[in-house]
C-alpha positions in Angstrom: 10.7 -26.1 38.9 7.7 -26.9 37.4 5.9 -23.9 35.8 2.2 -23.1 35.4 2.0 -21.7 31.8 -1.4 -20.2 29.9 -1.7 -20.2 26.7 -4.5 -18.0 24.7 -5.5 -19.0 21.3 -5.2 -22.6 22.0 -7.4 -24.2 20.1 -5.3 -22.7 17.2 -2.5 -24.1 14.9 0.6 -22.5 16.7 -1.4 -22.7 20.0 -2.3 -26.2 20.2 1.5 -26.6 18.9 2.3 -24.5 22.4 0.1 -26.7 24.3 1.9 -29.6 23.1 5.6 -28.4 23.5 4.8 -27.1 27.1 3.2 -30.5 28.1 6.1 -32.3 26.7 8.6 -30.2 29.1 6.4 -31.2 32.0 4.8 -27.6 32.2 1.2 -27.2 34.3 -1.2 -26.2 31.3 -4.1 -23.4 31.6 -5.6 -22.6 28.1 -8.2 -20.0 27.4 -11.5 -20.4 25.3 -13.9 -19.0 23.8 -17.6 -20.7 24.9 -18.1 -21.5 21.0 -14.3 -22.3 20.4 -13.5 -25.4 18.3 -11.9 -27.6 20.8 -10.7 -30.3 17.9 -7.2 -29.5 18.6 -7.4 -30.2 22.5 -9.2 -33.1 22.5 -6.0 -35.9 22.1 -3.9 -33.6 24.6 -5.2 -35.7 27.9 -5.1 -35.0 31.7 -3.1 -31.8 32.7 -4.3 -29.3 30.6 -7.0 -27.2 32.5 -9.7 -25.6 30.2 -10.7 -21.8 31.3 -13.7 -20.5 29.6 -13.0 -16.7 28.9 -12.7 -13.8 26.1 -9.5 -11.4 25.2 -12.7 -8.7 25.4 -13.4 -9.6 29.2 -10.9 -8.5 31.5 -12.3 -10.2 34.4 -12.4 -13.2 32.8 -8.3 -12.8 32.2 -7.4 -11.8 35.2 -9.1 -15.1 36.2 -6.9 -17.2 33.7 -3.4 -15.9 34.3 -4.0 -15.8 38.1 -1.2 -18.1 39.7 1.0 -18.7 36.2 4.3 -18.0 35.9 4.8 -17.8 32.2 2.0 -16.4 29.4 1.9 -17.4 26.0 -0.6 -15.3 23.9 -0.8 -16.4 21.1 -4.4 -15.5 19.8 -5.4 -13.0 17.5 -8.1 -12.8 15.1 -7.2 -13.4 11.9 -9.2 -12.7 9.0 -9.3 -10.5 5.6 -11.4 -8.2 4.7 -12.5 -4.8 5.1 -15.6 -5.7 6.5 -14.1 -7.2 9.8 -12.5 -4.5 10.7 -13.9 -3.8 13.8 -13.8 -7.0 15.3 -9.7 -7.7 14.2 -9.1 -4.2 15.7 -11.0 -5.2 19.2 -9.1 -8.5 19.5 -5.8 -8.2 17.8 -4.9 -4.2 20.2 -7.6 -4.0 22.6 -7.5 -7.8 23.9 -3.8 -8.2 24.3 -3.9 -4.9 25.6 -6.7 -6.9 27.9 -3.7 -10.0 28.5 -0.7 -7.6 29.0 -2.8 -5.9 32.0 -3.7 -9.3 33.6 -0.1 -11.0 33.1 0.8 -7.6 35.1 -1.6 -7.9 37.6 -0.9 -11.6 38.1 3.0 -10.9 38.3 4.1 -13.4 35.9 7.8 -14.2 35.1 7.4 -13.9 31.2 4.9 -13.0 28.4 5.7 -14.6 25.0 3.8 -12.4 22.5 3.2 -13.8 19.3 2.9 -11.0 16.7 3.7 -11.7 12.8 6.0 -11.0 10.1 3.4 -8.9 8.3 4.7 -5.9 10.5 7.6 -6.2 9.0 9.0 -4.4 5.5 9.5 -6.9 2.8 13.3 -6.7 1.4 14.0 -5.6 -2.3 14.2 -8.6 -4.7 13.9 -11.0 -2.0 16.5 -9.9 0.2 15.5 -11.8 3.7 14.8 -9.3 6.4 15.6 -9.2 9.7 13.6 -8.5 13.2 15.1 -4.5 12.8 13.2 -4.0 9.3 9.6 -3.0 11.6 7.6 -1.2 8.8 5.5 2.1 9.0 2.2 2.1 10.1 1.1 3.5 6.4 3.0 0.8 5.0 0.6 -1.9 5.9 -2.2 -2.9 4.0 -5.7 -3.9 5.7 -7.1 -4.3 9.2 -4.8 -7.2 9.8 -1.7 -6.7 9.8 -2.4 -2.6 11.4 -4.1 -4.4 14.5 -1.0 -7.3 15.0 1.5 -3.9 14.2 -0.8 -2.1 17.0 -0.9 -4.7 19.1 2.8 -5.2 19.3 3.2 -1.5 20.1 1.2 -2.1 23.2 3.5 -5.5 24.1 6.4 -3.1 23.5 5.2 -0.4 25.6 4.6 -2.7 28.4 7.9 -4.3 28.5 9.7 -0.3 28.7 7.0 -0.2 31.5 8.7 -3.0 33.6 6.5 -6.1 32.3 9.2 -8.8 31.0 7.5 -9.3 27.6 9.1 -11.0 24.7 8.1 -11.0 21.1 8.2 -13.9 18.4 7.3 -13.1 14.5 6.2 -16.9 13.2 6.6 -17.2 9.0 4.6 -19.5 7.5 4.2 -22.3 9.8 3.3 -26.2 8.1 2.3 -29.3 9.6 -0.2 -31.7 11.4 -3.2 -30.5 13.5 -3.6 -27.3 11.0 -7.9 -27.9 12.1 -8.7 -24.7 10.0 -6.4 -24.6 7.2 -4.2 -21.6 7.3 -3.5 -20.4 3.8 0.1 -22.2 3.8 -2.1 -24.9 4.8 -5.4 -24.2 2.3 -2.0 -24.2 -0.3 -1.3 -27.7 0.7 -4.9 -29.1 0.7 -5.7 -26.9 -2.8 -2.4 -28.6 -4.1 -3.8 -32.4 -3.5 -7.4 -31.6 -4.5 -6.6 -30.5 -7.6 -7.7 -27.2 -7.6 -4.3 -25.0 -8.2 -4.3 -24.5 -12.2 -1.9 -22.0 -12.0 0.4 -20.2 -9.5 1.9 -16.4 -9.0 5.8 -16.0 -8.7 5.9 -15.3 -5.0 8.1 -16.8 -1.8 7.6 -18.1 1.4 9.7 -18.3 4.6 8.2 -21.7 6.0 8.9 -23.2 9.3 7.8 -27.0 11.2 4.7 -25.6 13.6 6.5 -27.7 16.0 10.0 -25.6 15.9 7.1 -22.3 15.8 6.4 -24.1 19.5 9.6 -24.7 20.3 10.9 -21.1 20.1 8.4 -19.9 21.9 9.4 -21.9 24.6 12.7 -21.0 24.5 11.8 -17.5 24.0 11.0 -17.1 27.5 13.3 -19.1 28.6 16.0 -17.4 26.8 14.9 -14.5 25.3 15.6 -10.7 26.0 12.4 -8.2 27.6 11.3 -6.2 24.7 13.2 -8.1 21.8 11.9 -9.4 18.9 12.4 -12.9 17.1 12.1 -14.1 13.8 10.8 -17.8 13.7 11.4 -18.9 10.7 13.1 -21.3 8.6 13.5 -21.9 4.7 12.9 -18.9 1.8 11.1 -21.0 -0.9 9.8 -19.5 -3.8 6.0 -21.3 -4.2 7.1 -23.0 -7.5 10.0 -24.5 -4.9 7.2 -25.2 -2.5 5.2 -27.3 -4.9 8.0 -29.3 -6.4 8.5 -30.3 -3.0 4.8 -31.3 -3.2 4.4 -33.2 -6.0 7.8 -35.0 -4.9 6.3 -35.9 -1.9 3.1 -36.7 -3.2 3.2 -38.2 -7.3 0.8 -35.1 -8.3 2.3 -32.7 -11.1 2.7 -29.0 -9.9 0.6 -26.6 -12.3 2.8 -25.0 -14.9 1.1 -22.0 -15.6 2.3 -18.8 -13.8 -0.5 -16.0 -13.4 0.7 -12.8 -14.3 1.2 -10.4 -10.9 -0.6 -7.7 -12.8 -4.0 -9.6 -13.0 -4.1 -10.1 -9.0 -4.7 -6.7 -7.8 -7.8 -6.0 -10.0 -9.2 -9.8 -9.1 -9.0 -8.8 -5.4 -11.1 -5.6 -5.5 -13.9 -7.5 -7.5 -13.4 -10.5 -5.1 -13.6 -7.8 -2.3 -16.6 -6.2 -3.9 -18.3 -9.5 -4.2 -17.8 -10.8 -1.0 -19.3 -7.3 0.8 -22.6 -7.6 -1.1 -22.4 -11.6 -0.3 -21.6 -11.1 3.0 -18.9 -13.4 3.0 -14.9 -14.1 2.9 -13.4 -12.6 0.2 -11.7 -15.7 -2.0 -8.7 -12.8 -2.9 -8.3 -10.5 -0.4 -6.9 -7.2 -1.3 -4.1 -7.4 1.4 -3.2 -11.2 -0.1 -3.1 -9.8 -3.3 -0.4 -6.9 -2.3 1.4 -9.8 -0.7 1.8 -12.0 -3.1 3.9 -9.2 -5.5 6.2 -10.0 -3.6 9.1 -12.8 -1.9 7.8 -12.7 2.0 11.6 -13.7 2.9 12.9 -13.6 6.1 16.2 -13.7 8.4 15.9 -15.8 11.4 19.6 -15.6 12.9 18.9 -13.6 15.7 16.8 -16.6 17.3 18.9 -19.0 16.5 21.9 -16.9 17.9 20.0 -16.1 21.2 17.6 -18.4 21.6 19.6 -21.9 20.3 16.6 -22.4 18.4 17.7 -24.9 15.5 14.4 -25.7 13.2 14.3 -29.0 11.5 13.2 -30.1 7.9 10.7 -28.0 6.1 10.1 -30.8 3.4 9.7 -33.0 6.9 6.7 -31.0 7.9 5.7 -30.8 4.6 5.2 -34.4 4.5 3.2 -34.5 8.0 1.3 -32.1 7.2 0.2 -33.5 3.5 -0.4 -36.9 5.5 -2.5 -35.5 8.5 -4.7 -33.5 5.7 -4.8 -37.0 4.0 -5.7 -38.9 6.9 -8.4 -36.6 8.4 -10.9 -36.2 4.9 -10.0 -32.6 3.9 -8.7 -34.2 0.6 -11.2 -34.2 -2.1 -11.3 -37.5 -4.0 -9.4 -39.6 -0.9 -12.4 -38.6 1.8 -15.0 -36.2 2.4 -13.6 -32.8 2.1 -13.9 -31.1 5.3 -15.3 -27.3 4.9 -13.2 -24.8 6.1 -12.3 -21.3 5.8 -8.5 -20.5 4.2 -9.1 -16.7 4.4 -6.8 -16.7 1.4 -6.8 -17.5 -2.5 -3.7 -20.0 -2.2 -4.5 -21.2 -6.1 -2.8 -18.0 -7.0 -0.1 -18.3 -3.9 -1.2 -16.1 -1.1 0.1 -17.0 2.2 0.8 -15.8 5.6 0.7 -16.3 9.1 -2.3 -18.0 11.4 -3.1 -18.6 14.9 
């Protein structure tokens, strides 16, 4: 059976790697967009992928896009730091996939694939990995962020005890080609090759290929349970790991100095306060700062267990995604460096989760 399958956040990193997974499995393709969305990320995808103009703020305009699909992958939240976006992140990330959840609902699909994040998660002690049962406390969480994706899962979970078959994936740090807007695992890779990382904190990453990120969602509601949630994640590396594996890959010498954890929290509030009377993106966000005190490491047994997810080769994607940066100019010194936004200081190791 062939299956009609929308995806929302599309034109993102894990979306577009959606996009591609589904069309590879011979799935019917409806994405959603924004009028002003960056489209980059569609463009090489071809015929059979229809394009449906909409907003996670207009109902009508979803109830429009999941109309005749079977599954629905929503996948996009609005990801940004900063207190001063706070209103926006909290209107996307709770009250637009409340918005989804109704329409998938009203449409009477056979699956919803939320994707929520690690962040809601408590970080283990040490760097103990942690598992999908570890959910943290609302007070726990710092910043608009992570609240609105821990919000927004409540609502995915409260419509899946209400009889929608929702399922819920937590993506690490996903790496490779296609990243269009860096994320800051990304923004850590370009940073790396343009010279600009002098120094790095002692933190970890869980990173995982984007294209095994697609994969388990795929298999996810194929597979998964109604109102479980999966880890998708691959390697614990701690960031002096990551960049060995870098400058491996690449010839370019990893910086050796370490910045001191204590330094990070006071940079972030005058980055913070800088950025409010700039009116722009923090470069260290307060939340990135809290972060990176400590190893983001995570447990993803559970998905391979139930899902027979099996990731491949983080140093793999590494080495895609340092050659897709390379090829497309966002490499200072090889091409024009394309401008984009990382939403995180990755010079001192900051890194999470993007759509």
């Amino acid at each position: 059976m062939t299956r009609r399958a929308l995806v929302t956040g599309a034109t993102g990193f894990i979306g577009a790697a959606v996009v591609r997974a589904l069309k590879a499995r011979g799935a019917r393709i409806r994405v959603l967009h924004r009028p002003a969305s960056d489209l980059r990320n569609l463009d090489d995808l071809g015929d059979g992928v229809e394009r449906v103009v909409g907003d996670l703020r207009n109902p009508e305009s979803l109830v429009r896009a999941t109309s005749g699909c079977d599954w629905v992958f929503h996948v996009a939240a609005r990801y940004r730091f900063g207190l001063r976006h706070a209103r926006e992140i909290y209107r996307d990330n709770v009250d637009g996939t409340r918005n989804v959840l109704d329409a998938a609902r009203a449409a009477g699909v056979e699956r919803v694939v939320y994707t929520s994040t690690v962040g809601v998660l408590s970080l283990g002690d040490n760097g103990t990995p942690v598992d999908e049962s570890r959910l943290a406390t609302f007070r726990e969480l710092a910043g608009p962020y992570k609240r609105s994706k821990w919000l927004a899962e409540k609502e995915a979970m409260r419509a899946a005890s209400e009889g929608l078959p929702v399922v819920i994936v937590c993506p690490t740090a996903p790496v490779g080609p296609n990243d269009v807007k860096p994320t800051p695992t990304g923004g850590l890779i370009v940073d790396f090759l343009s010279g600009r990382m002098p120094a790095y904190v002692d933190t970890g990453l869980n990173l995982v290929a984007v294209e095994d990120v697609a994969l388990g969602h795929i298999l996810a509601a194929e597979r998964g349970r109604v109102g479980e949630r999966y880890i998708l994640g691959h390697e614990n590396l701690r960031l002096r790991e990551i960049l060995a594996i870098l400058a491996r890959l690449t010839g370019i010498e990893a910086p050796r100095f370490r910045v001191p954890k204590r330094l990070l929290l006071p940079a972030a509030w005058i980055s913070e306060g800088f950025s409010s009377i700039l009116r722009r993106d923090p470069r260290l966000s307060i939340e990135n700062a809290r972060m990176s005190q400590h190893y983001m490491f995570f447990d993803s047994t559970k998905a391979r267990r139930e899902l027979t997810w099996e990731p491949g080769s983080v140093e793999a994607a590494l080495e895609r995604a340092v050659a897709w940066f390379r090829d497309n100019g966002y490499v200072r010194g090889e091409r024009t460096l394309v401008g984009t936004e990382t939403g995180a200081d990755t010079s001192v190791g900051a890194g999470a989760e993007k759509r």
